[in-house]
C-alpha positions as CSV (number, residue, x, y, z in Angstrom):
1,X,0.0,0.0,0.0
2,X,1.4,3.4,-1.0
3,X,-0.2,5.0,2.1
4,X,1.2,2.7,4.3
5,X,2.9,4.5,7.3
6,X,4.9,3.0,10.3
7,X,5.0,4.8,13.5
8,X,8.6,4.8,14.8
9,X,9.1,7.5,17.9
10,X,12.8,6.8,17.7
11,X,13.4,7.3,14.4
12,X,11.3,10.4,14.4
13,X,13.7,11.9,17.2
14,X,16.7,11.1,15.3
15,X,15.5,12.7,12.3
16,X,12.9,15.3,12.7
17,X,15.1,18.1,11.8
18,X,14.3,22.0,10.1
19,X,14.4,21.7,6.7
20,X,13.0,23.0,3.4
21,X,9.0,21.7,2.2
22,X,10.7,21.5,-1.2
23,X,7.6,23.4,-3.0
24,X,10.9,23.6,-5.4
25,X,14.2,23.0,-6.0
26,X,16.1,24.9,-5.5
27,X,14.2,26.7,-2.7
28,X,12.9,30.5,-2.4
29,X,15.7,31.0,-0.4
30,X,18.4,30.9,-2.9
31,X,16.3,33.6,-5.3
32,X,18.7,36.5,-5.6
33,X,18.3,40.2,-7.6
34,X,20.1,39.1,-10.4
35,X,16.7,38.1,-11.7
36,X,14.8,40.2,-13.4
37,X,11.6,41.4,-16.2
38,X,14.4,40.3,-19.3
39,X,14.6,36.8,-17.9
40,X,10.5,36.7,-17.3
41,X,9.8,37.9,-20.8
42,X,12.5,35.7,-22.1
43,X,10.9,32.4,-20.3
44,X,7.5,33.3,-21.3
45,X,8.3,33.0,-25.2
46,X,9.9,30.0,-24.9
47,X,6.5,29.2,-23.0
48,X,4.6,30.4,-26.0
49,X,7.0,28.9,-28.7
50,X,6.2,25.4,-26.8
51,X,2.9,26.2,-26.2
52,X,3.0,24.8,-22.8
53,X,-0.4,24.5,-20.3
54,X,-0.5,27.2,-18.0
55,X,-1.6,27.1,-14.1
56,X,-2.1,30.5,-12.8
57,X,-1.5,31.7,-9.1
58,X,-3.6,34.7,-7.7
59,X,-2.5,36.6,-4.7
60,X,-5.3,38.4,-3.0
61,X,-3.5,39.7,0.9
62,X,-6.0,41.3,2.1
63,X,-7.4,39.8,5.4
64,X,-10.2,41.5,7.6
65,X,-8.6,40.2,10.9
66,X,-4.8,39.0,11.8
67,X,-4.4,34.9,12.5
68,X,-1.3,35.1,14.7
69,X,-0.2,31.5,14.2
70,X,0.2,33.2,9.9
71,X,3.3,33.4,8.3
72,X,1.6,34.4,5.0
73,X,2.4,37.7,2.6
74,X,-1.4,39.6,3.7
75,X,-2.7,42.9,4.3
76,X,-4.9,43.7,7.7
77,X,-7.3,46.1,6.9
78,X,-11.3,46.3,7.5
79,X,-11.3,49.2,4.9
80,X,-12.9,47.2,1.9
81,X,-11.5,50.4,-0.3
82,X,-8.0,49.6,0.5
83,X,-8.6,46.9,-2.2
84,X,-9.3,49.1,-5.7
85,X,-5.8,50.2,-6.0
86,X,-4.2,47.2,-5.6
87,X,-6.3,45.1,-8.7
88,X,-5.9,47.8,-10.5
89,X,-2.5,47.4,-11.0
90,X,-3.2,43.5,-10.7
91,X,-4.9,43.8,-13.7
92,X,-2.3,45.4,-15.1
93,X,-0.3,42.8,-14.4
94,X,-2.2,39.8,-16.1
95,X,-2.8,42.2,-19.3
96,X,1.1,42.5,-19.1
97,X,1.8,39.2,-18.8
98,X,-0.9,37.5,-20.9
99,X,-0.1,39.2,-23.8
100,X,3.6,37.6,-23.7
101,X,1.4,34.1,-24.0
102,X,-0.2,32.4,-26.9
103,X,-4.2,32.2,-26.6
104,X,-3.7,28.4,-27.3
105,X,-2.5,28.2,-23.8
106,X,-5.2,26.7,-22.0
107,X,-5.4,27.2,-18.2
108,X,-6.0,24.0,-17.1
109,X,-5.2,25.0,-13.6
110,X,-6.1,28.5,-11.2
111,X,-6.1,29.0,-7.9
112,X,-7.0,32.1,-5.7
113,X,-4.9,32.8,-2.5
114,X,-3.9,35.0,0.3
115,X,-4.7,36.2,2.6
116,X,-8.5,36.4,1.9
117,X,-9.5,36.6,-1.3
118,X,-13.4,36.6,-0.2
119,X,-12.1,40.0,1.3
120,X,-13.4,41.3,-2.3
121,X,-16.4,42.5,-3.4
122,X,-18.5,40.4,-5.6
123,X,-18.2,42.9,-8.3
124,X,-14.6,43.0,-7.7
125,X,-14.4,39.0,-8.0
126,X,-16.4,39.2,-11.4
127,X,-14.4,41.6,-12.8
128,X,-10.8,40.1,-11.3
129,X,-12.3,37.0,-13.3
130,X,-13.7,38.9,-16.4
131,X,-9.8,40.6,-16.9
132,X,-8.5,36.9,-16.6
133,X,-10.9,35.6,-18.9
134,X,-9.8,38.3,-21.3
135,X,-6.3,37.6,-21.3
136,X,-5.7,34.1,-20.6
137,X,-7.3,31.1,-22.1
138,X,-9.4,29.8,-19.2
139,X,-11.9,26.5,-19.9
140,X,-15.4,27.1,-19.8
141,X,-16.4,23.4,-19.7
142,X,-15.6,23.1,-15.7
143,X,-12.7,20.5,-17.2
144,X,-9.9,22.9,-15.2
145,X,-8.8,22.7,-11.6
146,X,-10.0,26.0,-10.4
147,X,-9.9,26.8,-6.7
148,X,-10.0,29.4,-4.0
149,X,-9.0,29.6,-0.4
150,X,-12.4,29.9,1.8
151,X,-12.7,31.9,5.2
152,X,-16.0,30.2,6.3
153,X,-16.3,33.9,8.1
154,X,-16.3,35.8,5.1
155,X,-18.1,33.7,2.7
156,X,-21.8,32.1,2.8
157,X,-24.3,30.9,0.4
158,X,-24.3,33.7,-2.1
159,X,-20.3,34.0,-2.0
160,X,-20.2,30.3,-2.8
161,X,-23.2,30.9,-5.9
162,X,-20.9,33.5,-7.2
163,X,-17.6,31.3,-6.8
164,X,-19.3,28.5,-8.8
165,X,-20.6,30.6,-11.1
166,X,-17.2,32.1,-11.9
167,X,-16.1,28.9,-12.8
168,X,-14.5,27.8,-9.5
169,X,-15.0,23.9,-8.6
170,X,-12.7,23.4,-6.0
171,X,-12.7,25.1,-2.3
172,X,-9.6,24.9,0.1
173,X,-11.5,25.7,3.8
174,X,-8.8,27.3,6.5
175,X,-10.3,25.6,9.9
176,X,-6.9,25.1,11.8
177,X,-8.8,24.3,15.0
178,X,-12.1,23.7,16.3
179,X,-11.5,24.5,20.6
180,X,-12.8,27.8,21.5
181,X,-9.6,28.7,23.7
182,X,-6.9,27.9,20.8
183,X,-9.4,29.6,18.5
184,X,-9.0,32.7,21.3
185,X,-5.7,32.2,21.3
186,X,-4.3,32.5,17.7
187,X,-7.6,35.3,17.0
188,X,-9.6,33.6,14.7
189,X,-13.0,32.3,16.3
190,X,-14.8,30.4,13.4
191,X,-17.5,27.9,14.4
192,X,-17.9,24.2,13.1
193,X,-21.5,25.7,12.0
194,X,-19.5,28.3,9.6
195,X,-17.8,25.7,8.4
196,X,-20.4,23.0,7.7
197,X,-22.6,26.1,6.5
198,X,-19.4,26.2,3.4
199,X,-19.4,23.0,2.6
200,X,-22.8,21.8,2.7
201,X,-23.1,24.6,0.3
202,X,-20.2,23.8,-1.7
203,X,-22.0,20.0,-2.5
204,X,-25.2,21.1,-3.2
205,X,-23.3,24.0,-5.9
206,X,-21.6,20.7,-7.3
207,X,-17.8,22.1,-6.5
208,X,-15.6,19.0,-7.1
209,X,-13.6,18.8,-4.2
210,X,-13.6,20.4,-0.7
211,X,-9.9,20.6,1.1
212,X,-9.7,21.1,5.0
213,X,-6.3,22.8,6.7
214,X,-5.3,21.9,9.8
215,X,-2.8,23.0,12.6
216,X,-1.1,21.2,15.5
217,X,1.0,22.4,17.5
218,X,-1.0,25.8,18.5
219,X,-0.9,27.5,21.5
220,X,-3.6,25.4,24.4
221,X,-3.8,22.1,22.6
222,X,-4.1,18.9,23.9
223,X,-4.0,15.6,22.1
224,X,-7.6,14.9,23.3
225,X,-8.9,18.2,22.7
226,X,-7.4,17.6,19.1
227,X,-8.4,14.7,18.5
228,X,-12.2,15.8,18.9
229,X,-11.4,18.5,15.8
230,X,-10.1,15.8,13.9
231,X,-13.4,13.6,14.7
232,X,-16.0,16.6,14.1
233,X,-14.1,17.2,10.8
234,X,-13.7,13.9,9.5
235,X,-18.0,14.2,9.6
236,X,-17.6,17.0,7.0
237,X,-16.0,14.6,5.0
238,X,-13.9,17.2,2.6
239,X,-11.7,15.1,0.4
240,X,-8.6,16.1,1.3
241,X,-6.7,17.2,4.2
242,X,-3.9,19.0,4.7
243,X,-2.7,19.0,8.6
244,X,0.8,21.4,8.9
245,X,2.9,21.6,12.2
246,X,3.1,24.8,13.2
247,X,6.4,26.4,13.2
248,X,6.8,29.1,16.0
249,X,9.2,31.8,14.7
250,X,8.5,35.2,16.0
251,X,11.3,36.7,14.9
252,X,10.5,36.0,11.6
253,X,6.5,36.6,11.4
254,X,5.4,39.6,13.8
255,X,1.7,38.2,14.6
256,X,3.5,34.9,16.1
257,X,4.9,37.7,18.8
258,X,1.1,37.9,20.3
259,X,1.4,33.9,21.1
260,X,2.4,33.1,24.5
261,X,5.2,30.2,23.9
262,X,4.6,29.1,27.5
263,X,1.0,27.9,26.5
264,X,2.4,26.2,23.1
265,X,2.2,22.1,23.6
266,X,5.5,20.4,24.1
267,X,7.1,18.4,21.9
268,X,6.2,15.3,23.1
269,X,2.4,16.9,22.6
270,X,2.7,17.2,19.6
271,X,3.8,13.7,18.4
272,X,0.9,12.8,20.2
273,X,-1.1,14.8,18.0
274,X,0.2,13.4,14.6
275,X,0.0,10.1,15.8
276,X,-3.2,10.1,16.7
277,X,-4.4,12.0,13.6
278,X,-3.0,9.7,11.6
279,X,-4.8,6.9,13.3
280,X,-8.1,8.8,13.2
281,X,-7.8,9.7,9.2
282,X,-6.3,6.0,8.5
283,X,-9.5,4.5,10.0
284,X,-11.6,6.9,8.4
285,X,-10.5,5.6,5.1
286,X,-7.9,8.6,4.1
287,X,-4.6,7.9,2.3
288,X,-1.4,9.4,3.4
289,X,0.1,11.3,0.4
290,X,3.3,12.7,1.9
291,X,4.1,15.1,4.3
292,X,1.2,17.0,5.8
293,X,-1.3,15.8,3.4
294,X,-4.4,13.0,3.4
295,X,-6.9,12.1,0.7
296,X,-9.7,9.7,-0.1
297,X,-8.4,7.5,-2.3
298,X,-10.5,8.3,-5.2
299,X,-9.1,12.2,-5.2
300,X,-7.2,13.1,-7.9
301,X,-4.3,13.5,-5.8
302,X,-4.4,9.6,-4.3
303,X,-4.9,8.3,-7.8
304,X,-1.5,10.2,-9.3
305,X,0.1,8.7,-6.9
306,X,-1.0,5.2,-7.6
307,X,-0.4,5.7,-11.1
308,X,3.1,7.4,-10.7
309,X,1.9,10.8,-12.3
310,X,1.7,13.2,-9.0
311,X,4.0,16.1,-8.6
312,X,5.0,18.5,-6.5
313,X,5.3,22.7,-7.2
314,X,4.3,26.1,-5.4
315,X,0.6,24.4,-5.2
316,X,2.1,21.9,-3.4
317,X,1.2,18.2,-4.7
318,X,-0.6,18.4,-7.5
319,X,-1.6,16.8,-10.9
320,X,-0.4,20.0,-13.2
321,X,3.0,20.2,-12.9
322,X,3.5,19.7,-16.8
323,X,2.5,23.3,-16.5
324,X,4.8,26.4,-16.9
325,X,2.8,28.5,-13.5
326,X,2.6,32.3,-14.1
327,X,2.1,33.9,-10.3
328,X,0.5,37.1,-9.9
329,X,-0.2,39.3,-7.4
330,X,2.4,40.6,-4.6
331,X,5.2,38.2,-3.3
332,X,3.3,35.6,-5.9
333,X,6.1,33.2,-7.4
334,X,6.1,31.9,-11.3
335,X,8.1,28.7,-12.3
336,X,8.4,29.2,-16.3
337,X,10.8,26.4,-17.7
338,X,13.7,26.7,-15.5
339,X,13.0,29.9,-14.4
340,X,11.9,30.7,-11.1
341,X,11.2,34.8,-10.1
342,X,9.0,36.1,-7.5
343,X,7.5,39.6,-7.5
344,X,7.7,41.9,-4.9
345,X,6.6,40.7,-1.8
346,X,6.2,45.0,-0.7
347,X,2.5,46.3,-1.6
348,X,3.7,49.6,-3.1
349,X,6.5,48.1,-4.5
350,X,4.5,46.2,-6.3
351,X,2.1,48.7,-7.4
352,X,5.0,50.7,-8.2
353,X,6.3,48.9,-10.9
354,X,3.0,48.4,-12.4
355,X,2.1,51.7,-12.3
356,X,5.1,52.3,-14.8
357,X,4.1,49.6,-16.7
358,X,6.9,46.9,-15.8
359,X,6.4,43.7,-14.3
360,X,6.8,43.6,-10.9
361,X,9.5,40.8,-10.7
362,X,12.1,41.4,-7.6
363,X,14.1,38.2,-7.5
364,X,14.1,34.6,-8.9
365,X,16.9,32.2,-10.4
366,X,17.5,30.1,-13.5
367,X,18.1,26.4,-12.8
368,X,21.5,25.2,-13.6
369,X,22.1,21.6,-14.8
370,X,22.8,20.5,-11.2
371,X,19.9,22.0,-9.9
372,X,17.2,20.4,-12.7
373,X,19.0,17.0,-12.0
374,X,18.6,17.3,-7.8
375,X,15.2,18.8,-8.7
376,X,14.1,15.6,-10.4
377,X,15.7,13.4,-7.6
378,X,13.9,14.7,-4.6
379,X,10.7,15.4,-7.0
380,X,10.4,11.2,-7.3
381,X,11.4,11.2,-3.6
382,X,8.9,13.2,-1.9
383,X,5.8,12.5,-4.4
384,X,6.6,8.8,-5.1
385,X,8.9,7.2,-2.2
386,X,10.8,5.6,-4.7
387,X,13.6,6.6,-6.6
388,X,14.9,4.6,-9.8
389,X,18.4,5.4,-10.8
390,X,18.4,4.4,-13.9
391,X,15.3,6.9,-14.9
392,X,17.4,9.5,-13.7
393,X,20.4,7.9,-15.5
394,X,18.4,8.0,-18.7
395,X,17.2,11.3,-18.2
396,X,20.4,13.2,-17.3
397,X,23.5,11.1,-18.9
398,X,25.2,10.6,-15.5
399,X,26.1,7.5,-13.2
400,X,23.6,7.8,-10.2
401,X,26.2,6.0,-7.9
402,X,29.5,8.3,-9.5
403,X,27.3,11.6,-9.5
404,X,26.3,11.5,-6.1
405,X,29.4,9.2,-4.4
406,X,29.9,11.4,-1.4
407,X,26.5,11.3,-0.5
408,X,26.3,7.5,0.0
409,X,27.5,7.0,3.0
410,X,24.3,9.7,4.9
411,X,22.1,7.4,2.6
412,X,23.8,4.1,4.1
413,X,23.2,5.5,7.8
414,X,19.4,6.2,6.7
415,X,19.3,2.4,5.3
416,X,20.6,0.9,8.5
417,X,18.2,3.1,10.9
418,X,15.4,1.6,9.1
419,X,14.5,5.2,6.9
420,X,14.8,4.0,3.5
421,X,16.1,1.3,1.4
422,X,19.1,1.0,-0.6
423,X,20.9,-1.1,-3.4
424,X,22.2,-0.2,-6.7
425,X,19.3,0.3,-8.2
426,X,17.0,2.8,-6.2
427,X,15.9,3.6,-3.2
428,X,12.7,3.1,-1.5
429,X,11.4,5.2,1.3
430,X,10.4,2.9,3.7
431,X,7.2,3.1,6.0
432,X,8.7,4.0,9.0
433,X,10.7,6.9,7.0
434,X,7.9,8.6,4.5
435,X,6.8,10.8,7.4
436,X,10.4,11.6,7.6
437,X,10.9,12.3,3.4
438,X,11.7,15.9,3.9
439,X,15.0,14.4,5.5
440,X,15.8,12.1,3.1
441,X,15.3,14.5,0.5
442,X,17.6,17.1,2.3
443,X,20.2,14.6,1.5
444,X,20.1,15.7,-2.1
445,X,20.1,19.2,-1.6
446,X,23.5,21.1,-2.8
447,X,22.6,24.3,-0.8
448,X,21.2,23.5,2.8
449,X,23.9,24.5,5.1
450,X,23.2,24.2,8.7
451,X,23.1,28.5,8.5
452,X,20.5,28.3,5.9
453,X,18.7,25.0,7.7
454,X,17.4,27.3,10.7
455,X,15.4,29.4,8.1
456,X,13.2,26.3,8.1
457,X,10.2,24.3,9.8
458,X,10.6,21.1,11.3
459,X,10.3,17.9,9.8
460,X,7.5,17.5,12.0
């Protein structure tokens, strides 16, 4: 079974160490200046001379009230006006853009984020869609993965009618936690009757899937009180479920400086906590995917896997990473070809730019041999648990075993701890170890120094 997992607190100890989620390779951290509009424009026509599918990214970072737990780019405002200035320049940016692209391109993926993106207006949502509708070629036969991230507290009924009639079919539902005093401890009190009120709403609209984030590790949990969230959520059914450890860096993300660390669980807590919501979603019929992620195993996500397909980008896992994905909005990231550039991640240096009519690229960097040959390795690592050498062999004209000698003796210590296995051939991530694949994939990677390794989450 590909979702088989074995619990092993040992090896979890040994190996639970901060390291990158591997979105890409190689990470955001390594972007630098040197990129810029010349190297966007240039990566787009060789996107539009190979007439490559397109996913689009859409940052929206406004948000009416501040999560502290949130590490995310946002905005927090309750002044609804504070919006207009900023899509108009985002419209500016996906005329820009678009017109670099050939209308064959379909969009056969799109997803709104944020921050809030329900933060908008209905009129501002039809015409944010009408612009994109105008400049990219977006599917109107509901074939597309289009989804948005749902506040339950700033959407309802109508919102949803609107979303589906937009030509969204896929809803992605922040919940994080269902206890009143975590909820009054990270500032976001959302009912399980705001919730259920989305999603029942979502099925009877017909959207094709319903995703539920999770946190552990918040400030006042308790593996029981957890474990009740889990069990109320697992009644809304969604069909996938993605269930992150949260990372407490205050010196990094300035709302985490309102949590009191003395009422975060320990760390013992929280192994509690993903072992027993393991357990719970296991029994419940959910497939382990990798990392913090769960599906039923008719999703399109469990099915990839099965069939060796799925991949892993900027979304996250996903079924579309065949396709060049053009991010827009502030701090939104594009990976074009080899080319990965991020915009500014400043609002009115953002706005800026567009207002003069450039794009608002601020960093990025173009994948080197090394890097699309490391990419590939821990791609097949962390989607598939398996790695074939001779695929790779085929693919890059190397010797696995030659290219990558001085790593084999970290892989031979992972093989006799029980993480992985290892012969000539390939290696196979074994049950005990595919909670741990962020580590095994940090093997591979040529620029995590220990410096750069604090920057990072936890393995778990």
């Amino acid at each position: 079974m590909l979702d088989a997992i074995r619990w092993d607190t040992d090896l979890i100890r040994r190996y639970d160490l901060a390291g990158p989620r591997y979105t890409s390779y190689p990470t955001a951290l390594q972007f630098d200046g040197h990129v810029g509009s010349f190297d966007l424009f240039h990566a787009l026509r060789d996107s539009r001379k190979a007439q490559r599918p397109l996913s689009l990214y859409v940052h929206v970072p406004f948000c009416a009230n501040v999560c502290y737990y949130c590490a995310c780019n946002k905005v927090i405002t309750k002044d609804r006006g504070r919006a207009l200035p900023y899509l108009q320049r985002l419209e500016q940016e996906i005329q820009l853009i678009g017109c670099h692209l050939d209308p064959a391109q379909t969009v056969e993926q799109l997803h709104f984020g944020g921050g809030t993106p329900t933060f908008l207006s209905h009129d501002e949502l039809r015409q944010l869609m009408a612009r994109l509708r105008k400049s990219f070629n977006l599917l109107d036969d509901d074939s597309g993965d289009y989804g948005i991230e749902i506040d339950p507290r700033e959407a309802d009924w109508s919102t949803m009618g609107l979303l589906r009639e937009l030509g969204f079919n896929r809803v992605s539902i922040g919940l994080q936690d269902l206890d009143p005093a975590v909820q009054r401890a990270v500032n976001r009190l959302q009912s399980l009757e705001e919730t259920r009120a989305v999603i029942d709403a979502a099925r009877t609209l017909q959207f094709r899937s319903i995703n539920i984030d999770l946190i552990y590790g918040l400030p006042k949990q308790t593996p029981d009180r957890f474990a009740h969230t889990v069990d109320e959520v697992i009644a809304l059914q969604p069909d996938r479920l993605s269930v992150f450890n949260y990372a407490h860096l205050p010196e990094r993300f300035m709302p985490q400086r309102r949590i009191n660390s003395d009422e975060l669980p320990t760390p013992a807590q929280k192994l509690e906590m993903l072992q027993g919501t393991i357990q719970q979603l296991t029994a419940a019929g959910y497939r382990y995917i990798g990392m913090d992620h769960f599906a039923l195993p008719d999703d399109e996500l469990a099915i990839a896997q099965e069939e060796s397909t799925l991949q892993r980008n900027f979304q996250g896992y996903t079924t579309h990473g065949h396709c060049d994905l053009i991010g827009l909005g502030v701090s939104a990231i594009s990976q074009i070809g080899d080319l990965y550039c991020q915009n500014s991640s400043d609002l009115t240096q953002y706005q800026n730019a567009l207002a003069s009519s450039q794009p608002a690229t601020s960093r990025g960097l173009l994948c080197n041999a090394d890097d699309r040959l490391r990419r590939a390795v821990i791609q097949q690592l962390i989607c598939h648990f398996n790695l074939e050498f001779a695929q790779i062999e085929h693919a890059f004209n190397i010797d696995f075993r030659g290219y990558f000698a001085e790593l084999w003796p970290q892989l031979q210590s992972m093989a006799a701890d029980g993480l992985i296995e290892l012969d000539n051939e390939k290696i196979s991530v074994l049950p005990a170890g595919r909670l741990l694949v962020r580590s095994v994939c940090m093997v591979f990677d040529a620029y995590l120094g220990e410096q750069n390794r604090q920057r990072f989450s936890r393995v778990i």
